[in-house]
C-alpha positions as CSV (number, residue, x, y, z in Angstrom):
1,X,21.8,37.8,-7.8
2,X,20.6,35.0,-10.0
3,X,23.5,32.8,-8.5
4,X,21.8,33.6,-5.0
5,X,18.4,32.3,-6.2
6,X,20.0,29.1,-7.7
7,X,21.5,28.5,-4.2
8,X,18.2,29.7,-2.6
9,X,16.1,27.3,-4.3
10,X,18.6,24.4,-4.4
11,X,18.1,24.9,-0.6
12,X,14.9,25.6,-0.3
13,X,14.3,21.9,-2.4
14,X,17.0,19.8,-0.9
15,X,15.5,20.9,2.7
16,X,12.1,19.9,1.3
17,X,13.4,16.0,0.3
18,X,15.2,15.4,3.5
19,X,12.1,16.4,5.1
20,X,9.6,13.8,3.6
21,X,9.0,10.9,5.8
22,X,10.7,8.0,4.0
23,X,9.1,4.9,6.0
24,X,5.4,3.9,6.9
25,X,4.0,5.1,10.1
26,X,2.0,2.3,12.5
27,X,-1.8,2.6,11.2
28,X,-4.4,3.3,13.9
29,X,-6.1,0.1,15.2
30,X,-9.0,0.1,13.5
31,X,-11.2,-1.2,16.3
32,X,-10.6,2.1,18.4
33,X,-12.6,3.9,15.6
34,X,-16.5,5.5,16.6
35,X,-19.7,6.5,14.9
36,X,-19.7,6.4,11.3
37,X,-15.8,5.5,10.8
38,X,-16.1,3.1,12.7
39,X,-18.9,1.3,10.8
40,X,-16.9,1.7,7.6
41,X,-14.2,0.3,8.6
42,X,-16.3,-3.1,10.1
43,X,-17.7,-3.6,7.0
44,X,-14.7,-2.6,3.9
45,X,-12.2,-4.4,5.4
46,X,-15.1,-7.7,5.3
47,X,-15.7,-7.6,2.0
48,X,-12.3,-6.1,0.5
49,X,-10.4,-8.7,1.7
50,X,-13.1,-11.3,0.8
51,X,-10.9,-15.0,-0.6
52,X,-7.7,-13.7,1.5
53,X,-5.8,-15.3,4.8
54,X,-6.3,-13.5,7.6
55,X,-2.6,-13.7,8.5
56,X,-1.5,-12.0,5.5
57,X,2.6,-12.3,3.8
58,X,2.1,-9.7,1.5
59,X,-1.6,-7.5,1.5
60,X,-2.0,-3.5,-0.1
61,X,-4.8,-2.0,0.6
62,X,-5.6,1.7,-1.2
63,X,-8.2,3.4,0.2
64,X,-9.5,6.9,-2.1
65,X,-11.0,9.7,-0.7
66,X,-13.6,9.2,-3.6
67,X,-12.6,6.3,-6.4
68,X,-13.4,2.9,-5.5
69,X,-11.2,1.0,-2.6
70,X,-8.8,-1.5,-3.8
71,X,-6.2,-4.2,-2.3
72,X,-4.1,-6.9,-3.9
73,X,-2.8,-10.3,-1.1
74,X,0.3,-12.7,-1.9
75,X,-2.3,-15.9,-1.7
76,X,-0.8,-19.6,-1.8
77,X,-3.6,-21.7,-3.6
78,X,-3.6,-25.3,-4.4
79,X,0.4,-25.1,-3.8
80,X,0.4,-22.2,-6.3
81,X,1.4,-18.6,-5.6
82,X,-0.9,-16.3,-6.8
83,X,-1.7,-12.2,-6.2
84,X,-5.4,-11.9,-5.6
85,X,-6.3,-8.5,-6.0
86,X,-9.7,-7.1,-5.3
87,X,-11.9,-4.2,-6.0
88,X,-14.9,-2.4,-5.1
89,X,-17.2,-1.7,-7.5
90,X,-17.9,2.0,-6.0
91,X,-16.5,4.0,-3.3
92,X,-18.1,2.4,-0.2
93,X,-17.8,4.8,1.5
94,X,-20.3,7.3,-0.5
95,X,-22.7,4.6,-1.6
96,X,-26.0,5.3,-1.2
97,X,-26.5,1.6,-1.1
98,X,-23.8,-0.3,0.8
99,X,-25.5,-3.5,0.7
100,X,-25.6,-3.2,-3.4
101,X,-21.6,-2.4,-3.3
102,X,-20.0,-5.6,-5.0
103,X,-16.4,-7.2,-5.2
104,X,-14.7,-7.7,-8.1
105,X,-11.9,-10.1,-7.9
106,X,-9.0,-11.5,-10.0
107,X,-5.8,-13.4,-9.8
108,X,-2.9,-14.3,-11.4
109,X,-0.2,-16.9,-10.8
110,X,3.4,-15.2,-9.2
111,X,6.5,-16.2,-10.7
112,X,8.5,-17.8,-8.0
113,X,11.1,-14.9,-8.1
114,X,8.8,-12.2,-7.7
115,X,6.5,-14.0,-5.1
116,X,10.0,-14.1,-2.8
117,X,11.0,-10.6,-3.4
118,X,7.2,-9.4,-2.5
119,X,7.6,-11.1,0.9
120,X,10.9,-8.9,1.2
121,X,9.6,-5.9,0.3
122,X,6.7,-6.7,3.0
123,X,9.3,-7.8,5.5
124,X,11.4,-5.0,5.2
125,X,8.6,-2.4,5.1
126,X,7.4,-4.2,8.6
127,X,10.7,-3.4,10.5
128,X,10.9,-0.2,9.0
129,X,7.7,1.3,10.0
130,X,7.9,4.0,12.5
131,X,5.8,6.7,14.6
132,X,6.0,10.3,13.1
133,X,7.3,12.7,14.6
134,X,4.5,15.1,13.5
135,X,1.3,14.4,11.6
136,X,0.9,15.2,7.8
137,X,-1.8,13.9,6.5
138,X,-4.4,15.9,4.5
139,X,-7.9,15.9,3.5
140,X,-8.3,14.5,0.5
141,X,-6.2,12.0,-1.0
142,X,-5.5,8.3,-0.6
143,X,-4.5,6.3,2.3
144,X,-2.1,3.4,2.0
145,X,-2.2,0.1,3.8
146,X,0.6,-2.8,3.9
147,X,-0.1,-5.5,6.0
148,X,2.2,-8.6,7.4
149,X,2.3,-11.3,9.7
150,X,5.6,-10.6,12.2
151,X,7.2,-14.0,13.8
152,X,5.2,-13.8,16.5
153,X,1.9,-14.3,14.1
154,X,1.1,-10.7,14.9
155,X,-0.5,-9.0,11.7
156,X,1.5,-5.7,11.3
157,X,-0.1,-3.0,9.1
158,X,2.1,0.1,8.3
159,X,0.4,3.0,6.1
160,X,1.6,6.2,4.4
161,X,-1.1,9.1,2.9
162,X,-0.3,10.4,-0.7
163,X,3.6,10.4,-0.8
164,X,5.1,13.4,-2.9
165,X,6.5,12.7,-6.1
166,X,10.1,11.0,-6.4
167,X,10.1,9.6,-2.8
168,X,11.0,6.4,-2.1
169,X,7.1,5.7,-0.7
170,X,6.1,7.5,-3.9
171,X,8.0,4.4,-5.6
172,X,6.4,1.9,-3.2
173,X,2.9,2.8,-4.4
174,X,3.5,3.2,-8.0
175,X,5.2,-0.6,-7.7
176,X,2.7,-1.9,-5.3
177,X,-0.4,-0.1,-7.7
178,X,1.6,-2.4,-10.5
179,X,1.3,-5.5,-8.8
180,X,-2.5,-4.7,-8.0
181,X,-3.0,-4.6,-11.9
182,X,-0.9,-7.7,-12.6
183,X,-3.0,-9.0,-10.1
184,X,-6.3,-7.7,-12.1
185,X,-5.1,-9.7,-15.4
186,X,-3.3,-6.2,-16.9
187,X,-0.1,-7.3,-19.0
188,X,2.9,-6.1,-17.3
189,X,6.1,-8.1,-17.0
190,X,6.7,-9.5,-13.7
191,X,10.7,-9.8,-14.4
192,X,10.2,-5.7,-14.5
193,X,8.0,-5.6,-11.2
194,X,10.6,-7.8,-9.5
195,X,13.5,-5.3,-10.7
196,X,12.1,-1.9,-9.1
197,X,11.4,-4.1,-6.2
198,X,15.2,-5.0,-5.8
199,X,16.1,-1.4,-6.9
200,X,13.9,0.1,-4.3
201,X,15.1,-2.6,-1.7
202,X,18.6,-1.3,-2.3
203,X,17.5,2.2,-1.5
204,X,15.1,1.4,1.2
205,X,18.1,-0.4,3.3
206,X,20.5,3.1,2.6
């Protein structure tokens, strides 16, 4: 009997894995929104990406259902390499007072190693993204954003909602959310960044 439950829930977990979606799905264009969304989205994305390109090589954007919005962007300044990452300084989306919602922004210069295997990532991530078979998003949560610029100067923007722990886009947040804070002056070690971006490259392309 307790052999049968091992096997049972071995199953039951193995069949849960395989079913997670491992890539990002196309995000909705963002001008087809109405009525309320549609005002939020006109004005975040305007002041969230405030100092970036607007053909991006490398921009994250996390959107909370209730903590403050946030986004990091590979920026090239004066011939330097640089992550930019930006923050709101509420959740615009409840503010009582949109107008009074501020930007707070920092940056910090990119090794050139990591700057290259950012653009990678962001490449990779690009051709990978795919339509789901079925919707899973919830309620509450947090909705990811990656953006890129395809060959064709096309900005492509793939986005996942709240990956389950141990997934392979559970991993992409947790290094992308790293890279936000490196941006925001934290002290993290960009040689370890750039290693869970290989070793997640490595898995991504299995």
């Amino acid at each position: 009997m307790k052999q049968t439950l091992l096997i049972l829930t071995f199953v039951l977990i193995t069949s849960l894995s395989f079913g997670q979606t491992q890539h990002l799905e196309p995000a909705k264009d963002f001008k087809q929104y109405e009525g309320d969304l549609k005002e939020y989205y006109d004005n975040i994305f305007t002041l969230l990406y405030k100092g970036y390109s607007e053909k991006p090589i490398a921009r994250y954007t996390a959107s909370p259902s209730f903590s403050s919005e946030y986004s990091f962007s590979i920026e090239r300044i004066e011939g330097k390499n640089y992550i930019v990452s930006n923050r709101m300084s509420e959740n615009f989306w409840y503010a009582e007072k949109r107008k009074k919602v501020k930007v707070i922004t920092n940056k910090t210069e990119l090794t050139n190693d990591l700057y290259l295997k950012i653009v990678d990532l962001f490449k990779l991530l690009q051709e990978q993204t795919k339509k789901p078979e079925k919707n899973m998003r919830g309620f509450d949560g947090v909705t990811y954003y990656f953006a890129t610029t395809d060959k064709n100067k096309q900005v492509k923007i793939g986005e996942t909602w709240s990956p389950d722990d141990n997934t392979l886009l559970h991993r992409l947040v947790k290094i992308c959310d790293n890279i936000y804070a490196l941006g925001n002056g934290n002290n993290l070690s960009q040689t370890n960044i750039l290693r869970d971006i290989e070793k997640l490259l490595y898995d991504l392309k299995e």
